[in-house]
N, C-alpha and C positions, 0 to 999 in steps of 0.2 A: 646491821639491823638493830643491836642496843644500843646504837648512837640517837637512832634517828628514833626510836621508840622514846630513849630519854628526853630527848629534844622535843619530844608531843608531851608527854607528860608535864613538864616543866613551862610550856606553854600552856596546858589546861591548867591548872594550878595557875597560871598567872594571870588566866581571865576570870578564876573563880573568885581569887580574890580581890579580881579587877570591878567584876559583879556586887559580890560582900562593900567595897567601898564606897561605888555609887551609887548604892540603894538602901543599906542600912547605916551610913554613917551620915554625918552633916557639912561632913570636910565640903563636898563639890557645891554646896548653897554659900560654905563660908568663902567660897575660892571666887563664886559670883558676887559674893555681897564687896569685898578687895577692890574686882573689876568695875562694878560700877560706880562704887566707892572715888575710886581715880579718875574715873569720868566726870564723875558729878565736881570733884575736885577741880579741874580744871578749869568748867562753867562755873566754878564761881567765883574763882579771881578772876575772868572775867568780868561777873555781875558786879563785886567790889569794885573794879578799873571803872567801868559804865558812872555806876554813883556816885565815885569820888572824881570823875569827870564834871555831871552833871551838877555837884555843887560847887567845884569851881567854877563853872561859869556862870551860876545863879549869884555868886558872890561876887564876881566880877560885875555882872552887871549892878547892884546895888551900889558898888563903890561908886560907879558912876552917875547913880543916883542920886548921892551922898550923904548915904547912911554911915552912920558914923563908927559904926560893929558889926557891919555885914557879917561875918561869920555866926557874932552871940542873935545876931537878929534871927537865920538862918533855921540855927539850932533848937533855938526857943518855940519857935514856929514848927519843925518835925517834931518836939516834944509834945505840943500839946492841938488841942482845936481835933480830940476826935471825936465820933460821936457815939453813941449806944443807942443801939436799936429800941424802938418802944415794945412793952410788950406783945406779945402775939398771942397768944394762948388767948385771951380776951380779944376780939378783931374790932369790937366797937369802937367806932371814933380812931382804929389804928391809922387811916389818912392823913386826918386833922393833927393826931398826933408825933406822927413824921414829918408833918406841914412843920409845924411850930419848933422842933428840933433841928431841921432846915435852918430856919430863917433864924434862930437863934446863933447857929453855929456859923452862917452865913456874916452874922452880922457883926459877931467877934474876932474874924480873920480881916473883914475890912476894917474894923475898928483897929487892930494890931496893927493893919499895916498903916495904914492913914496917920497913927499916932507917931511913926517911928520916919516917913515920909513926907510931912508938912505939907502944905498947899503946893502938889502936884498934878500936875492936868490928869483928872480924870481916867484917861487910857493909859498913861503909862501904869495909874494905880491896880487895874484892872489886869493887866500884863501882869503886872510884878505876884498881884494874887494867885494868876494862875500858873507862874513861874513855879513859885512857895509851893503850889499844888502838885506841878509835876516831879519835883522834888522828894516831894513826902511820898510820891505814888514807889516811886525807884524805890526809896528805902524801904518801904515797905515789905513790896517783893524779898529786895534781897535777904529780908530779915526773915520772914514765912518759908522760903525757901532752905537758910541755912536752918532754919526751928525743923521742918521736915528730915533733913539730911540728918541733922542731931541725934533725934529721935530713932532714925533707922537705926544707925549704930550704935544707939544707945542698948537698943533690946534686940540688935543682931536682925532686924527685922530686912531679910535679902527684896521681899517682893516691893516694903514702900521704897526700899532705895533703887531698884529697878524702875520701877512706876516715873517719881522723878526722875531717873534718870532719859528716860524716853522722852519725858515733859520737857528738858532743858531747852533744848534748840528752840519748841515754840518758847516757852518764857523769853530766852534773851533777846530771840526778833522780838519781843513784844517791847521789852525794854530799851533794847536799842531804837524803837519808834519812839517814844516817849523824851529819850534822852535827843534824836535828833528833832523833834518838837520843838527843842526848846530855841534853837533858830527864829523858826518862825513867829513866834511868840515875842522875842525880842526885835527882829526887823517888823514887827507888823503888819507880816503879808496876811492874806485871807488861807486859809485851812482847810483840807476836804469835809470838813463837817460845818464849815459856812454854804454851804450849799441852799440851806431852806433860806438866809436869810439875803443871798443873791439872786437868790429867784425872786422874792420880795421888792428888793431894788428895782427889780424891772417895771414894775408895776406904779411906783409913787410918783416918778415923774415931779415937779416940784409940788409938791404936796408937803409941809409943812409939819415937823412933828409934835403930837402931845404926849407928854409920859401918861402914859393909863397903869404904871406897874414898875414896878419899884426896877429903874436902867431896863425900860420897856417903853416901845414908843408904838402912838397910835397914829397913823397916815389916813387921811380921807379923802380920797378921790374918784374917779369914773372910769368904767373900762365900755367903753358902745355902749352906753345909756346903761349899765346898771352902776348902781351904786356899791362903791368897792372899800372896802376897812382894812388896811394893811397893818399887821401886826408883826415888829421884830424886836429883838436887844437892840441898844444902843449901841452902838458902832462910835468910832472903831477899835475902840477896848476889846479884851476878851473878854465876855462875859455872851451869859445866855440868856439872861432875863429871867421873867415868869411869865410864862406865854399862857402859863395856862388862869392866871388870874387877871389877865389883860380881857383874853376871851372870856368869860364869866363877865367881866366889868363891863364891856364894848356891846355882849350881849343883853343884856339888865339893861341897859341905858336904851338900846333901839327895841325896848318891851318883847323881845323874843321872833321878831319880825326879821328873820334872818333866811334867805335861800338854801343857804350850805356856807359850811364852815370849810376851809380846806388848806390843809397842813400839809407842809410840804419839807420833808427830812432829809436826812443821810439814812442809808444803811446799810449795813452790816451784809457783804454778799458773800456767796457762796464760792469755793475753789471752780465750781464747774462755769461760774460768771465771770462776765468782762467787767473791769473797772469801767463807772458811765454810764451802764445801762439802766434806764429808765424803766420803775413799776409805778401802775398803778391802782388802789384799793381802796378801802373803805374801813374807815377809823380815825384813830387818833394818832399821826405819825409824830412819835416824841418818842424820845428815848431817858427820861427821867427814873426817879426811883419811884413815881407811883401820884405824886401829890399831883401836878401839873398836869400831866395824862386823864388822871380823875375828873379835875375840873373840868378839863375840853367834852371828857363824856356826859357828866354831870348834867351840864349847862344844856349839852345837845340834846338829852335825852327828853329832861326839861320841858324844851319849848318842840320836840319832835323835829328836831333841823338836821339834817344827814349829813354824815361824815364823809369826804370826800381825802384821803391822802396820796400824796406823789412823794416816790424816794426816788435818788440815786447811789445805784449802787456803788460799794468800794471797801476797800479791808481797813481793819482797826488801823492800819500802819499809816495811809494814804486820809483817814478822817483825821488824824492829827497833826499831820506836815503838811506843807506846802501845797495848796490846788495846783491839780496836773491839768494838762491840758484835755486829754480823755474827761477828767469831770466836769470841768467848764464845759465842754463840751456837751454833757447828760446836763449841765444846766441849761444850755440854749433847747434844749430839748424837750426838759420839764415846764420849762415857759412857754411852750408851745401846748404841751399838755394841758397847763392851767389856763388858758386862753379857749380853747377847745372846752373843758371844763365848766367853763364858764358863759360860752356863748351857746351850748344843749343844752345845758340844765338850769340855767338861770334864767329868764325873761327881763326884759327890759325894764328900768324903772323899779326891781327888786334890789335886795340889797346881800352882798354878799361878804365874808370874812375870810381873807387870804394871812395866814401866820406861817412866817417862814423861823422854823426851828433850828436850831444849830447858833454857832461859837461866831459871833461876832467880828472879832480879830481881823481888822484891814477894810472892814466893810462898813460905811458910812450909814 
């Protein structure tokens, strides 16, 4: 009986001060912050490996360009070309003035590369910008990622470094989309986020193009007796144009005499969606930072001409690699959409504007 008495005793005593540990000390948060700590550690030699993947072959492909310092070209290009936001606190004129910081910053990355590139056709210059882009996107991450990790350990902080930790898996899918991106981009296939500007294709038929917008072209053609305005990027570069100062320009020119404008995107769907699945709505289907989007409402509000949008759906992973065959597919779909679109709500002998949004890349 004082065996077994001891033996309780000496067991309460060891959950009191089992209690005592876990609820007045910081030991078990510092044992969690260790744990994730090592977690997080391991996603990010991977996210390192990802990077220093993705700039050797950004660098490979230059040589074969023949740039003469691929790497210092590389470097000098993640150093610089970012932008600062306009202020916000003031909202007036904040459109026009992310417009102009755009097209400024825009104009300095093709100026860099063009300079360092000599008279190279066109798309491969277009490619190579958005090579440099995906590039900068990588390190970015990696670098906001280790700045958070930092910080946690710096101030002992268990919950940010938990937080990221949970985050990692999605970051590095996202990164590893990015990094296998850059594929496509160098073979010049078309990309799930050429979608709006394949649907476009279907419609020009040999129709003839005019730039309306700085590597933006204007098609004019006929779909059953109305009169049809196709607006895309130029192909087959990456690039995406200004769709939205094409429409502003295409509109101004026909006096406002427009049926419906109708934009046709990628987007962004949902875990509980199929890749391919077609919507359709009412707006401005772009996905810009705000300037381009503006002008299409602008313009429509304007002249009172209704917005008519078609997306298909697909994940950030699948918008930047390779078209699957599920999307081409929601494109033969959407083209049907826009056709239908087009033969209710338009009358005959009206004139309507078809803009197909999205990355150009492989698409003529």
């Amino acid at each position: 009986m004082d065996g077994s008495s001891d033996w309780a005793s000496t067991l309460l005593v060891l959950l009191i001060l089992t209690s005592l540990f876990l609820n007045f000390t910081d030991i078990p948060q510092k044992m969690q912050l260790w744990r994730w700590a090592s977690f997080i550690r391991k996603r990010l030699y991977q996210l390192s490996e990802i990077e220093n993947e993705s700039r050797r072959r950004a660098i490979a492909y230059l040589s074969k360009l023949g740039v003469s310092n691929p790497r210092e070209f590389m470097e000098n290009f993640l150093d610089n070309f970012f932008v600062i936001e306009p202020v916000s606190k003031e909202p007036t004129d904040i459109i026009r003035r992310l417009k102009h910081l755009l097209r400024v910053r825009n104009a300095a990355v093709k100026a860099y590369v063009s300079e360092r590139l000599g008279n190279i056709e066109l798309w491969k210059r277009n490619n190579t910008e958005v090579l440099l882009e995906i590039v900068s996107v990588i390190r970015l991450i990696n670098k906001i990622v280790r700045h958070y990790f930092q910080l946690g350990l710096k101030y002992s902080n268990w919950v940010l470094v938990m937080q990221l930790a949970l985050e990692m898996p999605q970051i590095l899918r996202l990164v590893r989309s990015y990094n296998d991106a850059i594929d496509a981009f160098l073979k010049g296939t078309p990309v799930g986020d050429g979608v709006g500007p394949l649907v476009a294709r279907h419609f020009i038929g040999n129709a003839k193009p005019e730039e309306v917008a700085e590597e933006t072209d204007l098609y004019i053609t006929e779909f059953e007796g109305r009169k049809l305005y196709v607006i895309k990027a130029r192909g087959p570069g990456a690039t995406v144009g200004w769709p939205g100062e094409a429409v502003e320009k295409v509109v101004e020119r026909l006096g406002g005499k427009v049926a419906r404008i109708i934009t046709v995107d990628a987007a962004l769907r949902l875990e509980s969606e199929e890749t391919g699945e077609v919507a359709y709505g009412v707006g401005a289907a772009i996905g810009d930072p705000g300037p381009e989007k503006i002008a299409i409402e602008r313009t429509a509000t304007k002249y009172s001409i209704p917005l008519e949008a078609v997306v298909v759906k697909m994940s950030d992973a699948e918008a930047l690699n390779t078209m699957t065959k599920k999307i081409y597919e929601g494109v033969q779909r959407a083209v049907e959409i826009v056709k239908k679109i087009i033969r209710e709500k338009v009358r005959e002998g009206e004139s309507v504007i078809l803009v197909g949004i999205g990355n150009t890349v492989g698409i003529l």
